[in-house]
C-alpha positions in Angstrom: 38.0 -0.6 -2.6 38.2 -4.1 -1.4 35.2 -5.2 0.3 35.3 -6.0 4.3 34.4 -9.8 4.8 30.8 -8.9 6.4 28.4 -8.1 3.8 26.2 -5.5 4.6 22.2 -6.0 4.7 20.0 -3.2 4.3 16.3 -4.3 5.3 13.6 -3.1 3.2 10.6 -4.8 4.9 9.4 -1.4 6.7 9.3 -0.3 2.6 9.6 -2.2 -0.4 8.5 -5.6 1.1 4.9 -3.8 2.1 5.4 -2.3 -1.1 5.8 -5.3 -3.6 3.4 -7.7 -1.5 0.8 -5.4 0.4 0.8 -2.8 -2.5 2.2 -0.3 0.6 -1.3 -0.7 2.5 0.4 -1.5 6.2 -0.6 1.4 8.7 2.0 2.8 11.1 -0.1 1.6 14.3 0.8 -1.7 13.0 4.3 -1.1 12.7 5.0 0.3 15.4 5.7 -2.9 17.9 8.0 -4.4 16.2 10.7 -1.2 15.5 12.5 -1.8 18.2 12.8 -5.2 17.7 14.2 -4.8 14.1 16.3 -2.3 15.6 18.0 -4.9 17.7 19.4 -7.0 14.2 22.2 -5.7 13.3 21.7 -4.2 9.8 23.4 -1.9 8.0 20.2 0.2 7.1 17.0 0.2 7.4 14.6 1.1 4.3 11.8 3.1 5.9 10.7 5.6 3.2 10.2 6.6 -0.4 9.1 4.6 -3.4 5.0 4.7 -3.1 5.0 4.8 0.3 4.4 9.0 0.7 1.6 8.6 -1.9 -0.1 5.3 0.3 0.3 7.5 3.6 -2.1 10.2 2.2 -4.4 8.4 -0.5 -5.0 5.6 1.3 -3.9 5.4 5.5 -4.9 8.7 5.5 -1.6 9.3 7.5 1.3 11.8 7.3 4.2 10.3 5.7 6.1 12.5 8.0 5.0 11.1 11.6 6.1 7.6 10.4 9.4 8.7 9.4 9.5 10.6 13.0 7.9 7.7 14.4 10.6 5.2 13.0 13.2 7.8 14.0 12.2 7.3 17.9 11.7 3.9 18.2 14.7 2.9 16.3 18.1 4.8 17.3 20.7 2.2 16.6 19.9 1.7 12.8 19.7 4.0 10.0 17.0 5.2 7.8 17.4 4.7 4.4 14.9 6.0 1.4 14.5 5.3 -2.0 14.1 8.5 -4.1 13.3 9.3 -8.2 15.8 12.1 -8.6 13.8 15.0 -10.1 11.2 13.1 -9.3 11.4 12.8 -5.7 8.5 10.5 -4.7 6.2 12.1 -6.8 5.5 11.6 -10.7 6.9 14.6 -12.5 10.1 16.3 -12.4 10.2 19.3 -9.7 12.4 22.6 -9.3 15.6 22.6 -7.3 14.1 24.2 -4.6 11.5 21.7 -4.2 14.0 19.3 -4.4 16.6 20.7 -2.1 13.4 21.5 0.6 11.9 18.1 0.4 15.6 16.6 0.6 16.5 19.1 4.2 13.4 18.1 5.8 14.0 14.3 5.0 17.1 14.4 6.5 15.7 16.5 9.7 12.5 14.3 10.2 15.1 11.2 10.6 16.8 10.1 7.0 20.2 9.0 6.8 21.1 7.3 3.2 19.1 8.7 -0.2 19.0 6.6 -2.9 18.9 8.1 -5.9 17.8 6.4 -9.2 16.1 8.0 -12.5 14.2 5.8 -14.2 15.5 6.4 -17.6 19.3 6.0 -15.9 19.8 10.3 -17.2 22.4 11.1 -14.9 21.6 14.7 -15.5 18.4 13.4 -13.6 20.3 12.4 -10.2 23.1 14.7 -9.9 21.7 17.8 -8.5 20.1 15.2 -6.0 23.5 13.4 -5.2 25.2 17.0 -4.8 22.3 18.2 -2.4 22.4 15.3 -0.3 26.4 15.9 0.1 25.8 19.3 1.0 23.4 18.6 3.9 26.1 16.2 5.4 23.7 12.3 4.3 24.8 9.9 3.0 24.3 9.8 -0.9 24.2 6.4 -3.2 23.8 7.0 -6.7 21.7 4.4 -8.2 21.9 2.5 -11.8 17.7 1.1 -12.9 18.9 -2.0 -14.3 17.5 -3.6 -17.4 17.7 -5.8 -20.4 17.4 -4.9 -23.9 19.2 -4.0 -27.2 20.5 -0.7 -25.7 21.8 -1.6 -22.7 25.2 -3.4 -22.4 28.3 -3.8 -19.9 29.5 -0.1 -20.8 26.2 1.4 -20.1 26.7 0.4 -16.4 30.3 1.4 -15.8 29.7 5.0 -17.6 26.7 5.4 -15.2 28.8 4.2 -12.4 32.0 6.6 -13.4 29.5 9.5 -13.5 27.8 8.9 -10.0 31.2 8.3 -8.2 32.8 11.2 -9.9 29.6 13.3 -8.6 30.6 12.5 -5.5 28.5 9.4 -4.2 29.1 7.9 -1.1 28.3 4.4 -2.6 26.8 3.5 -5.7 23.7 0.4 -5.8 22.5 -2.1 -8.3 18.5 -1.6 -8.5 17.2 -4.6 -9.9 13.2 -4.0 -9.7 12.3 -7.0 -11.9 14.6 -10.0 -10.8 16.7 -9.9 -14.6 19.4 -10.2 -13.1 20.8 -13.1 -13.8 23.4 -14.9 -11.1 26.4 -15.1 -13.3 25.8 -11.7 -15.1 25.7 -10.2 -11.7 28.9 -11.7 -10.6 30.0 -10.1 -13.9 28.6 -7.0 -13.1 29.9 -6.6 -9.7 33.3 -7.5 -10.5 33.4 -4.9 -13.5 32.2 -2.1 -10.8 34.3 -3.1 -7.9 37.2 -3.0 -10.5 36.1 0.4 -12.0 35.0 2.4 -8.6 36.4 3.2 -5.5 33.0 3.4 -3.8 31.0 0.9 -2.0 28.5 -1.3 -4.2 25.2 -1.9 -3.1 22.7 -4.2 -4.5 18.2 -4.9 -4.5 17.0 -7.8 -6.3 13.1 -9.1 -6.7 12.2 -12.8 -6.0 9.7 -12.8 -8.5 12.1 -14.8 -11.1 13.4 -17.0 -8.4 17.2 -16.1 -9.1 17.3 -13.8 -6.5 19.1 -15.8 -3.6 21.6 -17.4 -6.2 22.1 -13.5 -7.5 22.8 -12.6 -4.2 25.7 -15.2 -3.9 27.5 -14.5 -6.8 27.4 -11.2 -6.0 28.9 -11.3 -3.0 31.4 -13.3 -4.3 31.9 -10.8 -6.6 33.3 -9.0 -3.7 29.8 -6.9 -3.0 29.6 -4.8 -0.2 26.2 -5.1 0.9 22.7 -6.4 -0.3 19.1 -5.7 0.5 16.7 -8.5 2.1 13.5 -8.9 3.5 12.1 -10.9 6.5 11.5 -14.3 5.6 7.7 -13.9 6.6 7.2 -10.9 4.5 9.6 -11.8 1.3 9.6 -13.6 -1.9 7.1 -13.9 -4.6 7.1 -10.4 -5.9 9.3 -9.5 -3.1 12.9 -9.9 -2.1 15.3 -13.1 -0.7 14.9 -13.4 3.2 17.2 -11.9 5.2 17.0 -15.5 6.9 18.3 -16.9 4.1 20.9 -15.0 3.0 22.2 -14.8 6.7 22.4 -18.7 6.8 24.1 -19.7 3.5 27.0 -17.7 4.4 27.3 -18.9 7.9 30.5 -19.9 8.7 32.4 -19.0 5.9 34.6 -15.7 5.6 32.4 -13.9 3.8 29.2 -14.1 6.1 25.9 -11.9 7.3 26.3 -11.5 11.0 22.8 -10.7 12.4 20.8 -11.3 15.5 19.3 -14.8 15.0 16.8 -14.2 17.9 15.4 -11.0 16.5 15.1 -12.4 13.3 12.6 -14.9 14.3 10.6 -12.3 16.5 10.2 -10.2 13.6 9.3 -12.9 11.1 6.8 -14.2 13.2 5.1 -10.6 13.7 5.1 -10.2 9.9 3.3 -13.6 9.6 0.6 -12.1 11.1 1.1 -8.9 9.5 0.8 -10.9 5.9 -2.2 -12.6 6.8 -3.9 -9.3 7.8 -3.4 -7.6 4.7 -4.1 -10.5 2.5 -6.1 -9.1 0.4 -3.5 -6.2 -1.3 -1.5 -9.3 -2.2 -1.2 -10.1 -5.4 -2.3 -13.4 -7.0 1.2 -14.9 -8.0 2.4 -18.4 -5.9 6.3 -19.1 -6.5 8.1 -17.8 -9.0 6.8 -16.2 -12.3 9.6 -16.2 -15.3 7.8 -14.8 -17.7 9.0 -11.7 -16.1 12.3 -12.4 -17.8 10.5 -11.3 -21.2 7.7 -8.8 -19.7 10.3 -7.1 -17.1 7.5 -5.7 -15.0 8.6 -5.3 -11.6 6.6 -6.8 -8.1 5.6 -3.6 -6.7 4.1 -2.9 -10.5 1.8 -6.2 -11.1 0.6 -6.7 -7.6 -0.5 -2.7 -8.0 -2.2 -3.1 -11.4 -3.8 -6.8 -10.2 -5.3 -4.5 -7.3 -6.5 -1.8 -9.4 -7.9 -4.6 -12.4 -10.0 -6.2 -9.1 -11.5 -3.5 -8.5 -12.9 -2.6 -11.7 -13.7 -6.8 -11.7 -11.7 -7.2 -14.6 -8.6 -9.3 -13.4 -9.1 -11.5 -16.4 -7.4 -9.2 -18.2 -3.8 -9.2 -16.3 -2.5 -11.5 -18.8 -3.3 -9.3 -21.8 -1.8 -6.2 -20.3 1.2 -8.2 -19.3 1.7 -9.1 -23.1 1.3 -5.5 -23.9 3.6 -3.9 -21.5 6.9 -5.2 -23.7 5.5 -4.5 -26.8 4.7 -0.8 -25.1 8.5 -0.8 -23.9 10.0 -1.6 -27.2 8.0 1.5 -28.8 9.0 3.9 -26.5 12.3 3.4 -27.0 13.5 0.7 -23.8 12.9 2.4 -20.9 13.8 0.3 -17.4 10.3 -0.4 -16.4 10.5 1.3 -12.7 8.7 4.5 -11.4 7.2 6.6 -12.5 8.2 4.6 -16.2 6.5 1.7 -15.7 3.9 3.1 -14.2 3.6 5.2 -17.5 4.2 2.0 -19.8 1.6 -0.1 -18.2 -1.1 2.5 -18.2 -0.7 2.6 -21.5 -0.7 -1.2 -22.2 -3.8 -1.0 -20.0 -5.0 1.5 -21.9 -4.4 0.0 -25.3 -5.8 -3.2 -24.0 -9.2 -1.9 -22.8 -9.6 0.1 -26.0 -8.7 -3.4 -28.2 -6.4 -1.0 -30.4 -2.8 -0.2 -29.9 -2.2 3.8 -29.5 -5.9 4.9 -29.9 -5.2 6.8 -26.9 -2.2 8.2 -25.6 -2.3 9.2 -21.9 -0.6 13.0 -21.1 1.9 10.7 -19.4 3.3 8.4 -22.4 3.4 11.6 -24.5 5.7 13.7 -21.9 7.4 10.3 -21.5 8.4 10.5 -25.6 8.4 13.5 -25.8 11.5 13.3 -23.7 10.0 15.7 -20.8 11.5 12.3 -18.1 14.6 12.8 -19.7 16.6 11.2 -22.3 15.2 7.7 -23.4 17.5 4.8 -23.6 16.9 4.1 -27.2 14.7 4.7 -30.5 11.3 5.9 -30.6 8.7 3.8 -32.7 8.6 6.5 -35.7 5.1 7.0 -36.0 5.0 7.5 -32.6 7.4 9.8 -32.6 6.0 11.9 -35.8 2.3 11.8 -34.1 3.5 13.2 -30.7 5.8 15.4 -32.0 3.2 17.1 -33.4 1.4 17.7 -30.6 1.3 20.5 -28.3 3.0 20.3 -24.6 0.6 18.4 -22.0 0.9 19.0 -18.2 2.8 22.0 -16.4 6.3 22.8 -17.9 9.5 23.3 -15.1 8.3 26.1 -12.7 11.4 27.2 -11.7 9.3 29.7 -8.6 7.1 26.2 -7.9 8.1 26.6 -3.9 6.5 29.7 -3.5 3.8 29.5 -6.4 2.5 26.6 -5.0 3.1 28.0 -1.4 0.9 30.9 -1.9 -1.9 28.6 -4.1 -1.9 26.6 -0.4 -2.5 29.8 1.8 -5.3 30.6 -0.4 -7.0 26.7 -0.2 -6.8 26.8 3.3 -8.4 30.0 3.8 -11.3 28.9 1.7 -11.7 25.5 3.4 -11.5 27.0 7.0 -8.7 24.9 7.2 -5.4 26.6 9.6 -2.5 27.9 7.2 -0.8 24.6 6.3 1.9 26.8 3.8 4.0 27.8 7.1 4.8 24.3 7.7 7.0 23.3 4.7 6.3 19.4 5.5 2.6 20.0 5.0 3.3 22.4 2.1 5.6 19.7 0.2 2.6 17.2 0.8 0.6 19.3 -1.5 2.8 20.1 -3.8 3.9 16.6 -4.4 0.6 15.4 -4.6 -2.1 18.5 -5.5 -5.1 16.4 -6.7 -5.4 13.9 -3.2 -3.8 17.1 -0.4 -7.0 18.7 0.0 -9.1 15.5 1.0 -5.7 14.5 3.1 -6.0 17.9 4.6 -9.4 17.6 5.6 -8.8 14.7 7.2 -6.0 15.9 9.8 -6.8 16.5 14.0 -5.8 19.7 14.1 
C-alpha cells in the first residue's frame, strides 16, 4: 500500500516517555491538565497504557490502572488510545489462558482503548496471534508487532516472515519496535522498503534515543515510504527516551512528505513536561547524551534507568557497569533473545545476579530457567549446552498454563476478601484481572482502595 504523504505520529509521552525516563513514577493527578491540551495536536494515536505502566499504578502510585485509562478516555475525545501489550503476556510477566487474555483485552477496549500492540518478546508468532485475532473480534484496531534486534540469528528474512505471518493473521498494521535504538538509519530504510514492498498493511515504527540515531532512523524511514512513527515531547524525550515530536515535525516542514501538527500545543505541552521532568528527577536515570555502547549491550532505556533505580537503592550503583557487561554475555547463552519485557527483564536479573554472586550461573532465577526451558516460547537461537543439559534436568518452576485461571483465581479472590473484611472485589472483573495479573502486590493494592 503506498503511503499517504502525511506521516502519522503516535505520541508515547503519556507511556513510554515516563516509562524510559521516570521509570513510570508520574501520578495521574499530574497528568491530568495537560490531556486536553495533547488532545488538541493532531496525532494519530496517543500511547496511554501498557508496558510497566499497570504494574507502577498498583506497586507504586497506589492507583488503579483502570481510572487513568477512563480518566484519559474523558479528557481526550479527539485522539485515540493506544497500548502496548506482551501477547500471552499481557502486561504481566507470564503467559496467561485465553480467557484471561480475551477478558483483560474486552475491558481494555470498554475502559477507552483503541489500537493493541502486540509484540512477544521472543518474536513466537504463536505468541501474538490469538491476541491479534481477539482484538479483530472485538471490533480494535490490531498491529502485530516485530521486537527488533541484532545478532547471528536474526537477518532480513526473519522480519518479512514475521511480517507475512502478522498480516496474514489479520493485522490492521504491522510496527517496527525498536526498544534499544539498533536500528541503524540506512538498515531501516532497508527495512522499511522490504516491508512496504512485502505487505499490504500499514508500517509503524518506535525507536529509542539512547544511541543518538533515532532522529536520522526516523528519516530514512520515512523515506522509506513509512506510514507513521512514534515521538515524544521535546521536554520529556531523548536520552533513554524517543526523538521529539518537535523535531521530527520540523525537519519535514515544507516538504511533501511532512508531520502536520499543532505548533501551539506542542509548546504548551513541552513546557508542562519541563516541569513535570524536574519533578520527578530523581527516577531518571544517570545517562547525559547518547550512550553507544548500547549498540553491543542492546539493553533498552526503560531497562537501565529501572535497574540504575533499583542498584540505588540497595547503594550499589557502582556496579551498573559490571551488569551492563554481563547482560550480552547472558544474551548470547540463552540463545539471542531481543532484550525487551518480560526477556530483558529476565536476562538482566540474571546478569545482576551473576554479578553480585562474582560467578556466572551459580544461581539461576525460576525466571531464566522457564525462559530456557522454552516456557516464553521458542528462543531465537542455541542454548549454551551446559546450560541447557543443567536445566533440563531440572524439574518445572512456577505454575504451568491453567487453562480454568479466570475462575480459579476468581474464586481464590472471593475467599481473600472475605478474610481481609475487604467488599467482594471478584464481581468486578477489572479488579479481579488486577489480581490475577499481579497476585503478590493486589492485596496491599487492595487495602489501599476508598471503598
Amino acid at each position: 500500500m503506498p503511503p499517504s504523504n502525511k506521516v502519522g505520529v503516535t505520541e508515547v509521552v503519556l507511556r513510554d516517555g515516563i516509562q524510559s525516563l521516570l521509570a513510570t513514577r508520574v501520578p495521574l493527578r499530574d497528568l491530568v491538565p495537560i490531556i486536553p491540551v495533547l488532545d488538541k495536536v493532531g496525532y494519530w494515536s496517543m500511547e496511554t497504557w501498557g508496558g510497566a505502566t499497570y504494574d507502577a499504578c498498583i506497586r507504586y502510585l497506589d492507583e488503579d490502572p483502570w481510572e487513568r485509562l477512563r480518566t484519559f478516555q474523558a479528557l481526550m475525545p479527539k485522539t485515540p488510545q493506544q497500548m502496548l501489550i506482551r501477547g500471552q503476556n499481557l502486561v504481566g510477566y507470564k503467559h496467561y489462558s485465553q480467557k484471561v487474555i480475551t477478558s483483560f483485552l474486552e475491558k481494555s477496549s470498554e475502559n477507552g482503548i483503541e489500537i493493541f500492540r502486540t509484540f512477544d518478546a521472543l518474536n513466537d508468532f504463536e505468541n501474538i496471534k490469538f491476541t491479534i485475532e481477539e482484538v479483530k473480534r472485538i471490533g480494535k484496531h490490531a498491529q502485530g508487532t516485530i521486537a527488533y534486534t541484532t545478532s547471528p540469528v536474526h537477518d532480513m528474512s526473519t522480519w518479512l516472515d514475521l511480517g507475512r505471518k502478522i498480516e496474514d493473521s489479520g493485522a490492521d498494521s504491522l510496527a517496527i519496535k525498536d526498544m534499544a535504538g539498533l536500528l541503524r538509519p540506512y538498515d531501516a530504510f532497508d527495512l522499511v522498503s522490504n516491508l512496504k514492498q512485502s505487505l499490504s498493511i500499514p508500517i509503524h515504527m518506535q525507536t529509542h534515543a539512547t544511541t543518538g540515531m533515532s532522529a536520522a532512523t526516523n528519516l530514512k524511514a520515512i523515506e522509506a515510504g513509512i506510514d507513521n512513527i512514534d515521538t515524544s515531547i521535546s521536554s520529556l524525550s531523548m536520552t533513554y527516551g524517543h526523538s521529539a515530536t518537535e523535531t521530527m515535525n520540523a525537519i519535514f516542514e515544507g516538504h511533501e512528505r511532512h508531520i502536520d501538527l499543532d505548533l501551539d500545543a506542542l509548546e504548551e505541552s513541552s513546557d508542562y513536561f519541563k516541569a513535570i521532568r524536574e519533578k520527578y528527577a530523581e527516577f531518571e536515570g544517570d545517562m547525559k547524551g547518547v550512550d553507544t555502547t548500547m549498540l553491543v549491550k542492546q539493553v533498552p532505556g526503560g531497562m537501565i534507568s529501572n535497574l540504575e533505580t533499583q542498584l540505588k537503592s540497595n547503594k550499589q550503583e557502582d556496579k551498573i557497569d559490571l551488569v551492563k557487561n554481563e547482560i550480552p554475555e547472558v544474551r548470547k547463552d540463552f540463545g539471542y533473545p531481543p532484550l525487551v519485557t518480560p526477556a530483558s527483564q529476565i536476562v538482566g536479573a540474571q546478569a545482576l545476579l551473576n554479578v553480585m554472586d562474582g560467578h556466572r550461573y551459580k544461581n539461576l532465577s525460576n525466571e531464566s530457567i522457564n525462559l530456557i526451558k522454552g516456557n516464553y516460547g521458542r528462543l531465537p537461537g542455541e542454548i549454551k549446552e551446559d546450560l541447557k543439559k543443567r536445566v533440563d534436568s531440572m524439574d518445572e518452576v512456577g505454575d504451568a498454563l491453567d487453562t480454568e485461571e479466570l475462575q480459579n483465581m476468581k474464586k481464590e479472590l472471593k475467599e481473600l476478601c472475605s478474610k481481609n473484611s475487604l467488599p467482594d472485589l471478584s464481581e468486578k472483573e477489572e479488579m479481579l484481572l488486577t489480581y490475577i495479573l499481579f497476585p503478590n502486590i493486589a492485596l496491599r493494592f487492595f487495602k489501599n482502595l476508598n471503598f
